[in-house]
Backbone bond lengths (Angstrom), bond angles and torsions (degrees), N, CA, C in turn:
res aa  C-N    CA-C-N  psi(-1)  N-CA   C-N-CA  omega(-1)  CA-C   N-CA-C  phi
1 X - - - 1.461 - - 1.519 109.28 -
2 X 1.183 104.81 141.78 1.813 108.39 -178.81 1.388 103.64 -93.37
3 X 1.764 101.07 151.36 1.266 92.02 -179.25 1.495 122.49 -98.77
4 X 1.181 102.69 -160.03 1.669 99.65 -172.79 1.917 104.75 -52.11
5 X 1.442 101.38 -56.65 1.403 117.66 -174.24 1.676 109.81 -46.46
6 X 1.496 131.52 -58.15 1.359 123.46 145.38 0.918 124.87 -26.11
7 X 1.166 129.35 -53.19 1.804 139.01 -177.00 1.730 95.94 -59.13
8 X 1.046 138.96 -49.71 1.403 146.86 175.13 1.866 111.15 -46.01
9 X 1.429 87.92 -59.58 1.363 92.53 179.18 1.406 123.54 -71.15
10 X 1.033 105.46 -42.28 1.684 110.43 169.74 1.603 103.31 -41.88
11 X 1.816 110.53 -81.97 1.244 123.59 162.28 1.565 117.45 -13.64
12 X 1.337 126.99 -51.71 1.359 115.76 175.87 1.765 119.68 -94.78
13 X 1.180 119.40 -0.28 1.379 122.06 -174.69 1.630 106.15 -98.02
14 X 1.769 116.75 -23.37 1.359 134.00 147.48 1.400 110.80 -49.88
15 X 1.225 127.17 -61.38 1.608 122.66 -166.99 1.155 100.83 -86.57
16 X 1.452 146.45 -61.16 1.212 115.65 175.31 1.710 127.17 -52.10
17 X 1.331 124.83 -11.69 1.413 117.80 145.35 1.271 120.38 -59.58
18 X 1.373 115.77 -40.61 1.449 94.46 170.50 1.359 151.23 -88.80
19 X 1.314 90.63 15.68 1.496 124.07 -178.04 1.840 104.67 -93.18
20 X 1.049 114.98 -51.14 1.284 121.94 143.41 1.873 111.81 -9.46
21 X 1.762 116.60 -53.66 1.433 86.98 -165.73 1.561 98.46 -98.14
22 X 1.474 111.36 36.84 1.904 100.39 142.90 0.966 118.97 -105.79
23 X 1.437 133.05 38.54 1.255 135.30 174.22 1.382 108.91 -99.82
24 X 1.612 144.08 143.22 1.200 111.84 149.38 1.841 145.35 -18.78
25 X 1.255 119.70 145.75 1.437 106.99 -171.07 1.337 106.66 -178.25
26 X 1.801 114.05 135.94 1.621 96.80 159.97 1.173 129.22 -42.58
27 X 1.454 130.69 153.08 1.355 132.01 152.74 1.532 124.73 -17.49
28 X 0.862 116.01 72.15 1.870 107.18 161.95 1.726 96.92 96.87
29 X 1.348 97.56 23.13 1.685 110.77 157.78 1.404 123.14 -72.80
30 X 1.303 127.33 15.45 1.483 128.12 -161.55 1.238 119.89 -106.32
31 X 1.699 111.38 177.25 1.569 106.15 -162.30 1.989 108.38 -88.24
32 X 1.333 111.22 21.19 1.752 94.29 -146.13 1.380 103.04 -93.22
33 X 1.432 123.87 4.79 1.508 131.45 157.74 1.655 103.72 -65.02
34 X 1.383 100.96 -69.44 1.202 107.94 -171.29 1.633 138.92 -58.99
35 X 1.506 87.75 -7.99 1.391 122.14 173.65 1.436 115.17 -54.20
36 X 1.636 92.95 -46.28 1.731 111.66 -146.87 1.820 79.92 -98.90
37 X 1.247 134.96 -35.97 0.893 130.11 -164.28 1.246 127.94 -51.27
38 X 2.063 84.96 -44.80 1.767 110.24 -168.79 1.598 101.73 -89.84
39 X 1.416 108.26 -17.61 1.972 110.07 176.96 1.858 97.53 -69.37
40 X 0.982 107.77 -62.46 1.372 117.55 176.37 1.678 120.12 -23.26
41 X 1.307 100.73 -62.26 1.330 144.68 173.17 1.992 115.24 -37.56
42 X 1.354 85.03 -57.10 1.177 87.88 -166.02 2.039 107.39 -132.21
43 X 1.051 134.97 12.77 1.457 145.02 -163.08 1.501 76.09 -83.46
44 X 1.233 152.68 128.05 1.517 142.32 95.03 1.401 124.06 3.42
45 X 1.378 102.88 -62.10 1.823 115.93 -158.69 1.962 81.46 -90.54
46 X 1.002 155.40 89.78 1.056 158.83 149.41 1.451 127.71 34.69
47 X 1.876 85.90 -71.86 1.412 123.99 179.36 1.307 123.76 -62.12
48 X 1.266 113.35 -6.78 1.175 146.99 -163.94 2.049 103.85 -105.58
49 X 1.060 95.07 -30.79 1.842 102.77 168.75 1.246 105.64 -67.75
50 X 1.133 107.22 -27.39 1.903 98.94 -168.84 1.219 105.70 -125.82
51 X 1.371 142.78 -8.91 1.601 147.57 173.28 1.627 91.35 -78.41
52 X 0.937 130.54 -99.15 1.453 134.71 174.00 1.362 125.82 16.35
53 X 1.603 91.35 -82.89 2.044 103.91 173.01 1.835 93.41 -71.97
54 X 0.822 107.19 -17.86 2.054 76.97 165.87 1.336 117.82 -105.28
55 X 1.323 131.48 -11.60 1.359 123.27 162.49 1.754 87.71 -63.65
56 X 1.157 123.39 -73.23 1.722 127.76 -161.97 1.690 101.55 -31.79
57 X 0.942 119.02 -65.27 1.185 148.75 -164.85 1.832 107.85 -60.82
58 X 1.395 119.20 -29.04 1.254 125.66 -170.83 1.515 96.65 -101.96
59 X 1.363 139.34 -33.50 1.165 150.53 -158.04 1.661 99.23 -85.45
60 X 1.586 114.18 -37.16 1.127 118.91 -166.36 1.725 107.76 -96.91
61 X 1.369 110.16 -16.51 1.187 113.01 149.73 1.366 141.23 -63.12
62 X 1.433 105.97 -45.89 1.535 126.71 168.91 1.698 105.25 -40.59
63 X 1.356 108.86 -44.08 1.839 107.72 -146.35 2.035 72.09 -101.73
64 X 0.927 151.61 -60.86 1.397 134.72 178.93 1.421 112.38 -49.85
65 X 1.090 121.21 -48.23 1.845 114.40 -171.18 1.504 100.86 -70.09
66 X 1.881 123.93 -35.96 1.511 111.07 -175.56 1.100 107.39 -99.45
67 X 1.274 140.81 -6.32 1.464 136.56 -165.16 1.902 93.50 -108.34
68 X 1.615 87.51 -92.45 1.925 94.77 -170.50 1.153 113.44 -57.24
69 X 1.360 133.27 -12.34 1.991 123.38 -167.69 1.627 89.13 -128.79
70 X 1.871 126.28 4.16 1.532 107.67 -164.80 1.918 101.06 -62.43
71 X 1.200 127.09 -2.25 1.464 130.43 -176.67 1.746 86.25 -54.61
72 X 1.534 110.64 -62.85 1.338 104.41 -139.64 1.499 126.18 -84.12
73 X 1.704 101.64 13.57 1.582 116.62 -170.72 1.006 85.77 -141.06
74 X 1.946 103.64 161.73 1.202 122.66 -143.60 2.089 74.00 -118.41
75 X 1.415 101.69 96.19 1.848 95.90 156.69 1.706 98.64 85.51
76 X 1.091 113.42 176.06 1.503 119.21 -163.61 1.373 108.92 -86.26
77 X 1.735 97.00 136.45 1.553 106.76 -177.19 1.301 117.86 -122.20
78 X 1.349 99.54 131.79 2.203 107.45 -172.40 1.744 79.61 -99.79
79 X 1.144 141.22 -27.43 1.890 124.93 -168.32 1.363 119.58 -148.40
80 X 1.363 131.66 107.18 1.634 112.12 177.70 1.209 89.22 -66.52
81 X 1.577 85.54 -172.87 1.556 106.24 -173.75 1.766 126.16 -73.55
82 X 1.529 101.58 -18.01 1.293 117.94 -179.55 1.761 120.22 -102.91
83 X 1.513 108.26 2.83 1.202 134.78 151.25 1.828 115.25 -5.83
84 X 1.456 104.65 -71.54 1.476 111.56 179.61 1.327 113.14 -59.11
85 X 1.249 126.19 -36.61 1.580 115.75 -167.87 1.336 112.87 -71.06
86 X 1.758 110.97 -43.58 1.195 107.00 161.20 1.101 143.58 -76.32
87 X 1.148 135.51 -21.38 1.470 132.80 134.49 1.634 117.00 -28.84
88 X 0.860 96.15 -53.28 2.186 112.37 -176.25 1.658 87.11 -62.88
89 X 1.258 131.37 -40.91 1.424 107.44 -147.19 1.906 91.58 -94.09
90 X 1.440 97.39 -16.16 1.665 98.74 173.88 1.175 125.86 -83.18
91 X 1.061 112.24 -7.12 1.676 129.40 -166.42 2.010 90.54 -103.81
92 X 1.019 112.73 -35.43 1.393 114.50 167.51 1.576 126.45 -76.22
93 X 1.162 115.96 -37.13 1.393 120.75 166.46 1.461 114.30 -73.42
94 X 1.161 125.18 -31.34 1.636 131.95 146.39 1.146 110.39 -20.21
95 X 1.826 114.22 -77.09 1.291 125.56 -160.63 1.318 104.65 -54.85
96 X 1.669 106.30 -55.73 1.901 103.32 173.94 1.116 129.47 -25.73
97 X 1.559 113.48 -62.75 1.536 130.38 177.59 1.621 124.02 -63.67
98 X 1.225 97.76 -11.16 1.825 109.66 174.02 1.758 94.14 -109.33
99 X 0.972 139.86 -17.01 1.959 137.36 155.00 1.279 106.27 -85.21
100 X 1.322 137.75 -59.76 1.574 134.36 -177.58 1.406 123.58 -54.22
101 X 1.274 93.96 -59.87 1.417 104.32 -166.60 1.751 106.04 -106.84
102 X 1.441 106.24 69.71 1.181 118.10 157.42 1.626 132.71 -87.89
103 X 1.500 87.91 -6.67 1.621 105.82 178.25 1.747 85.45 -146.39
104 X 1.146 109.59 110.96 1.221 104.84 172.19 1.683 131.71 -101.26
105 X 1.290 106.21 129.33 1.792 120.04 -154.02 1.411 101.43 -138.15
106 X 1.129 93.91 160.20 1.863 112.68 -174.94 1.560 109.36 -57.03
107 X 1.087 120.09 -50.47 1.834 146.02 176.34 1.792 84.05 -59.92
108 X 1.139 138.08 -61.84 1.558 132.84 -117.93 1.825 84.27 -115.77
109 X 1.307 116.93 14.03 1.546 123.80 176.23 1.491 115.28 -130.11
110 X 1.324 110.73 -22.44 1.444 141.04 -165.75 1.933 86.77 -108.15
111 X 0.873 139.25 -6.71 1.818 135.77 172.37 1.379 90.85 -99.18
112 X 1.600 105.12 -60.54 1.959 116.58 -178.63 1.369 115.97 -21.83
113 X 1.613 97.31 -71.83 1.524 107.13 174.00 1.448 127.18 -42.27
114 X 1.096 112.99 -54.08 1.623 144.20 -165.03 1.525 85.69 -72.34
115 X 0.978 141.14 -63.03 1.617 140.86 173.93 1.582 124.33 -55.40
116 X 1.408 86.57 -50.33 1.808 86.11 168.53 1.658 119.40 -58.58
117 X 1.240 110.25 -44.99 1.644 126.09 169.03 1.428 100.15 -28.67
118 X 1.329 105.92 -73.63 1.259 114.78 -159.67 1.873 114.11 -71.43
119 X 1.288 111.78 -34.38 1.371 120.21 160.17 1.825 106.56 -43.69
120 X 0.970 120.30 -68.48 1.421 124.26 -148.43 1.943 94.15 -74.71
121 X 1.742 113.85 -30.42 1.252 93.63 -169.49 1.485 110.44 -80.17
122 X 1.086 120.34 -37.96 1.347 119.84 162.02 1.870 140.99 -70.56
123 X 1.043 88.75 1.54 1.767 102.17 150.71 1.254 103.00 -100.40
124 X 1.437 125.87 -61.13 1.205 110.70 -162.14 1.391 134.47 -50.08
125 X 1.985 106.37 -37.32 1.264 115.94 -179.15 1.768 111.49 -71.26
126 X 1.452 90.32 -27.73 1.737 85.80 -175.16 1.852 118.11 -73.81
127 X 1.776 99.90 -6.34 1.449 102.09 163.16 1.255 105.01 -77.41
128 X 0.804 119.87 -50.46 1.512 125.73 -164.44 1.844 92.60 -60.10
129 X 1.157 125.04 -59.64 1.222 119.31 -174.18 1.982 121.79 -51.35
130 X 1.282 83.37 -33.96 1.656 95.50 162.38 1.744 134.20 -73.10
131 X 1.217 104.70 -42.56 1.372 145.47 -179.74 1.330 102.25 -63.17
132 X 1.548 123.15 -64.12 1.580 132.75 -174.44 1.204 119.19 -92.03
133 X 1.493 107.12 124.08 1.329 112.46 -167.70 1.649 113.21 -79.64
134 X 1.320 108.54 -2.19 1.426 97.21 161.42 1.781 131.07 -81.61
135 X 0.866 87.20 -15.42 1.413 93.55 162.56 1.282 135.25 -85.66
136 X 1.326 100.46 109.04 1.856 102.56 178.38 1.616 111.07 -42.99
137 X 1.525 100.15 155.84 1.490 97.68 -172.59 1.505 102.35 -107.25
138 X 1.488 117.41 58.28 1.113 107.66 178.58 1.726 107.69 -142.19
139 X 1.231 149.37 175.20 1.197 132.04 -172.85 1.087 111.66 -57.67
140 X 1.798 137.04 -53.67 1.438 115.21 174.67 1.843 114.18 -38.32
141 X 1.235 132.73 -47.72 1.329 122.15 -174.74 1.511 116.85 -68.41
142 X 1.745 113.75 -26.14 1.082 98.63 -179.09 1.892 115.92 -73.79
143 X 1.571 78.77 -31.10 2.144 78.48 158.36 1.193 129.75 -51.87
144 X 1.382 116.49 -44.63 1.202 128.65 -159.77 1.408 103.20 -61.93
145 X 2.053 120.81 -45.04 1.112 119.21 156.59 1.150 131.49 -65.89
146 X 1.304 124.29 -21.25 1.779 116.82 155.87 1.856 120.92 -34.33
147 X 1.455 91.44 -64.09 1.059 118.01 -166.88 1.931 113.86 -57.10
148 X 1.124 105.36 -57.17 1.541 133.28 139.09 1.661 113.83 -4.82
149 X 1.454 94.03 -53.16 1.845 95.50 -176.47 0.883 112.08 -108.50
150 X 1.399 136.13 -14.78 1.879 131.16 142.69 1.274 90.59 17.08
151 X 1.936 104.89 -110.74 1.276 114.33 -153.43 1.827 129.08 -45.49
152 X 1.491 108.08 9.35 1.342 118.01 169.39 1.236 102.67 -115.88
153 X 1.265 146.10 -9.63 1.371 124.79 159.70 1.005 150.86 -64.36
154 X 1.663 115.68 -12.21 1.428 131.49 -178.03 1.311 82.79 -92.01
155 X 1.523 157.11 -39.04 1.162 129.39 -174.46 1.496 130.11 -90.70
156 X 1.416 110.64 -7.70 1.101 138.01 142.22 1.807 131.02 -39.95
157 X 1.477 93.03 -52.62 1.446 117.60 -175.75 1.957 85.04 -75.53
158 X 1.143 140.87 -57.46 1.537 148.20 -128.90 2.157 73.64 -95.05
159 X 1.207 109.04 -69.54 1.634 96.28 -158.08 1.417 109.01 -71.77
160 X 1.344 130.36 -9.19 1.530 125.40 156.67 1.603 111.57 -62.02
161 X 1.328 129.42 -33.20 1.195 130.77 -162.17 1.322 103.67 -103.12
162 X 1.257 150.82 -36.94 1.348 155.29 134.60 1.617 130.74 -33.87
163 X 1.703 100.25 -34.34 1.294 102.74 179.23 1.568 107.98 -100.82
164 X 1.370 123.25 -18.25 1.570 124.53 157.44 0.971 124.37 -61.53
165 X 1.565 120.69 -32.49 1.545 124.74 -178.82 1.695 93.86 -68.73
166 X 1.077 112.51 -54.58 1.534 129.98 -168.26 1.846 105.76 -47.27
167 X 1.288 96.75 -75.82 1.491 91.83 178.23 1.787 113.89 -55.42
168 X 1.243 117.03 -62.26 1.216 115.88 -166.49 1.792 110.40 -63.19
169 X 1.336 115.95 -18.82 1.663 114.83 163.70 1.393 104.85 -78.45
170 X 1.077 125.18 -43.02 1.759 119.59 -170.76 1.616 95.44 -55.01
171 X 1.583 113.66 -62.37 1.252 126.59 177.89 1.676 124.33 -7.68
172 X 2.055 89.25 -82.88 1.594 108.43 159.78 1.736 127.34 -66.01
173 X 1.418 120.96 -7.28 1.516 117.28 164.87 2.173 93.59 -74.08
174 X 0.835 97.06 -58.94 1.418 95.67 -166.76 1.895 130.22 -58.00
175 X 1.343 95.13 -23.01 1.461 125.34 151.16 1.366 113.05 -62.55
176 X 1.593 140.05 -63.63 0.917 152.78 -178.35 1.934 105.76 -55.63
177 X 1.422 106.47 -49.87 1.671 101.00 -172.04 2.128 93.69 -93.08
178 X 0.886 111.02 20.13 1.643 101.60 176.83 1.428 101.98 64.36
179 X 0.932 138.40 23.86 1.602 129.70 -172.28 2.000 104.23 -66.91
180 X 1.184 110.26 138.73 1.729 90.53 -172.80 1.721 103.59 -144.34
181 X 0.862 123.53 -172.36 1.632 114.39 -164.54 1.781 84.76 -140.22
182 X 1.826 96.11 117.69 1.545 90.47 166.47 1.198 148.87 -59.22
């Protein structure tokens, strides 16, 4: 069981990832797979795998949807419209990282990633396929949104695998030197 002081660090090595996506960045280069991966991963208290990366994750939305994207909505936004899927697809990559990575290994973070990828693109597009009214609601449209998020998946695939190494090495350096949060 981790202790409180882990619980801290985790807790802050999550939010400063998610602080991370107000930085410049490719499209869908960000940490919020890996978020859920490493909450998953490593939370003790469970609930805490998936409360975490969505407080992180909602906070860091708030200041992007009203600050950097407030051009593209009309007045202040607590949810786009495609809100649920991603939440759903984070709340699922959670679960992974609290089943996978119960012993956590290079292979057993390197599947994580590679799974989360694929978790988030296929919820996500199928919100979007639901969500957007250009899309027929029938399997050609739900293709059409498959197809649609291609060009975000290779960067998707690159910042899940960069930002897992990232968190989950920061993680184990800081484990390794005792570093602890008062």
């Amino acid at each position: 069981m981790l202790s409180k002081k882990n619980t801290g660090i985790i807790a802050l090595i999550i939010f400063v990832a998610a602080a991370t996506r107000l930085l410049p960045h490719p499209p869908n280069m960000t940490p919020v797979s890996a978020m859920a991966l490493f909450g998953g991963a490593y939370f003790g208290k469970k609930y805490l795998g998936i409360l975490i990366p969505f407080l992180a994750l909602f906070l860091s939305n708030l200041v992007l949807d009203n600050v950097i994207y407030a051009q593209y909505y009309d007045g202040f936004v607590l949810f786009t419209p495609n809100t649920w899927a991603v939440y759903g697809s984070i709340a699922l990559i959670a679960l992974l990282g609290m089943g996978l990575l119960k012993k956590v290994t290079f292979s057993r973070v390197l599947i994580g990633a590679l799974s989360a990828t694929a978790i988030f693109f296929l919820i996500t597009n199928m919100g979007s396929w639901l969500a957007n009214p250009m899309y027929t609601k029938d399997f050609n449209g739900l293709m059409q949104s498959y197809v649609a998020g291609l060009p975000f998946l290779r960067n998707s695939l690159i910042g899940n695998l960069a930002y897992s190494g990232v968190l989950f090495g920061i993680y184990h350096f800081a484990i390794q030197r005792k570093i602890q949060i008062a």
